[in-house]
N, C-alpha and C positions, 0 to 999 in steps of 0.2 A: 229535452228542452220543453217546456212548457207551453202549452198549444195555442193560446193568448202570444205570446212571443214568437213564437211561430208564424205565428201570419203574420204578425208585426213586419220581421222580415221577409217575408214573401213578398209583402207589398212595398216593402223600402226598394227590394231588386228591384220590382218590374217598376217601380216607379226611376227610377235609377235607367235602367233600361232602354225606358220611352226619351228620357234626356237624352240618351245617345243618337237620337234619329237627328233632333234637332241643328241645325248645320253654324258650328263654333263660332263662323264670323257673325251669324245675325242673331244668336245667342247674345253674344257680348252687345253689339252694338242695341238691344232691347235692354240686355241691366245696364248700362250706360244710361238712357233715354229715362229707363224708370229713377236712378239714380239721380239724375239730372235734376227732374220737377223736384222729388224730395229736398234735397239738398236746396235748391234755392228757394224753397218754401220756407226750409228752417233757415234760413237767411234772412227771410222775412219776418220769422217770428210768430210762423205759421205753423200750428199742429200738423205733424205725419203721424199716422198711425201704420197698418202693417204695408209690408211692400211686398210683390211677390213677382214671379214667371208664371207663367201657363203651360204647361210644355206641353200639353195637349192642344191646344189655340195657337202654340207657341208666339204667346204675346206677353203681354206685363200688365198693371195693376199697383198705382200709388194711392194710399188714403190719404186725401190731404182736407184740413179743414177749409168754410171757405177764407177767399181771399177778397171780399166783397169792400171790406173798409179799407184797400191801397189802393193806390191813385193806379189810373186805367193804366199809363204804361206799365208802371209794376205788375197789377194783373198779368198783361200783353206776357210783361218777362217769364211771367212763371207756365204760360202758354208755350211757350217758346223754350223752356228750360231742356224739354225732352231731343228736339228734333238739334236745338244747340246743344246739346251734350255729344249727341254722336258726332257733329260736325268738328267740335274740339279735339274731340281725344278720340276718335276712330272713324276719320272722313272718309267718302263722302255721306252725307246721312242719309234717311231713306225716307222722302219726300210723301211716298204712297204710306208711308205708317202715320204720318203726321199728320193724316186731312183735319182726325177731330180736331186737334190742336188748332191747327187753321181755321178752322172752321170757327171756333171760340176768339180765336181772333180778332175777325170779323164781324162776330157780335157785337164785341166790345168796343171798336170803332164805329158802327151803329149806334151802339148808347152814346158815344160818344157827340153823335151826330156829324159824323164822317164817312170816310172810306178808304181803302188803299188806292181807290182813283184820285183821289183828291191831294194834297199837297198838306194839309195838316194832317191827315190821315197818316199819310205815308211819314210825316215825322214822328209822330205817336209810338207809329210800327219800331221805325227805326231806333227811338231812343229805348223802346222795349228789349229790341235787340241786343244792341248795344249795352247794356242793365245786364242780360241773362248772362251775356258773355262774359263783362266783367265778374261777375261775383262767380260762374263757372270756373274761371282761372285762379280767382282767390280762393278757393277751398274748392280745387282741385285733388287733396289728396284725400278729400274724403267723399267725393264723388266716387275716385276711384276704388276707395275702401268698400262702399257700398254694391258698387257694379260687383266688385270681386266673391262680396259672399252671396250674392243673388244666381252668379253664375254657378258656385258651389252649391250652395243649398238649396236656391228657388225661393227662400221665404227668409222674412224677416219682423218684426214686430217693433210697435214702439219703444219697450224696454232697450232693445238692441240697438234699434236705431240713435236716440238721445245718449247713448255712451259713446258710439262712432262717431258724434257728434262732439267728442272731447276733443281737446289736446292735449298731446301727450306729456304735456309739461303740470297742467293740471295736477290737482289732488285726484290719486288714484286708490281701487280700493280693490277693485274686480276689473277682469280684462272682459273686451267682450267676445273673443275668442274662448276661453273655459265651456263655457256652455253653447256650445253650437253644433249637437249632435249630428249627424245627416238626417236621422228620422223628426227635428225641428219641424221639417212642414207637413206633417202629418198631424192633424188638429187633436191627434189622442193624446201627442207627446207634448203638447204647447202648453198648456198647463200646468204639466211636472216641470219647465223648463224655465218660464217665469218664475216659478215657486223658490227653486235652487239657487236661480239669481238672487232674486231678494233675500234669502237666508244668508249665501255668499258675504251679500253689502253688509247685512249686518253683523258678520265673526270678521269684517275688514280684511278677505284673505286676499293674497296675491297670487299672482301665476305668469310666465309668460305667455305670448301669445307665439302660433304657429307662426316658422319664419324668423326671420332678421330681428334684433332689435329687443326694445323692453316697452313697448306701447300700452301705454294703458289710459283706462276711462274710468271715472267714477259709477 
């Protein structure tokens, strides 16, 4: 084996490895939370770029563009996306991972020239809330699509994410299962990995995806 590849996998194990320490439920209930803000971002019509785990910090990490031109409770929603994700679909959430969140919150009832002491404030909040949850329950299954390979692989990039972002009814060309190495979050292999995609789209091939079914994304 060639010595370049070789540590390739050396470092896939022990990265592999350290995932193990990490304890299952508060794994999920993190790619949930990251899943969350993403998905209601692109709800919004808001750029995501990559998404990832930390499993050394064992925390998460969504690039999202801003949100500065939707109306404050929208904001609110997309604040709120994370700590409402877990509450949806893997309750109870976990209050202490969500301060920034809160914390942005807050702010933004400030700009608003309010508070959550106050009675408009607190409707603000509320219809924020209200906002995350519905559109959390409307694309629901691709919430969960995301949380699922974040838990698999820890990393995901825009490429990936705006195909997960199909329906499966869609014109399809490329699944986004084909190219999801395990060594994906290793920033050596992210670039051959893009590359493949994009070549993929353009010979139009098909594949299925691991699992159930015939899903596919443009």
């Amino acid at each position: 084996m060639p010595v370049g590849m070789d540590c390739e996998r050396k470092l896939l194990l022990a990265h592999r490895s350290q995932a193990l320490t990490w304890d299952p439920e508060d794994k999920e209930r993190t790619a949930l939370h990251e899943a969350g803000h993403a998905v209601v971002a692109w709800s919004f019509g808001i750029t995501v770029g990559c998404i990832h785990l930390d499993i050394e910090k064992e925390g998460g990490h969504a690039q999202i563009a801003s949100t500065a031109h939707l109306e404050h409770f929208e904001q609110i929603a997309n604040w709120l996306a994370g700590f409402g994700a877990e509450q949806v679909f893997k309750p109870p959430g976990r209050k202490a991972n969500a301060m920034i969140d809160c914390g942005e919150v807050r702010r933004l009832l400030r700009e608003n020239g309010t508070s959550d002491d106050e009675a408009e404030g607190r409707e603000i909040h509320e219809r924020g809330r209200t906002c995350t949850e519905d559109r959390l329950r409307k694309h629901a299954t691709k919430v969960r699509r995301v949380a699922d390979h974040l838990i698999e692989y820890h990393y995901m990039d825009r490429v990936l994410f705006e195909a997960m972002m199909q329906e499966p009814q869609e014109p399809a060309r490329v699944l986004y299962f084909l190219f999801t190495p395990p060594r994906v979050a290793l920033s050596t292999s992210h670039s051959r990995f893009v590359a493949a995609m994009q070549r993929a789209i353009e010979r139009g091939l098909e594949c299925k995806p691991e699992g159930e079914g015939t899903e596919r994304a443009a």
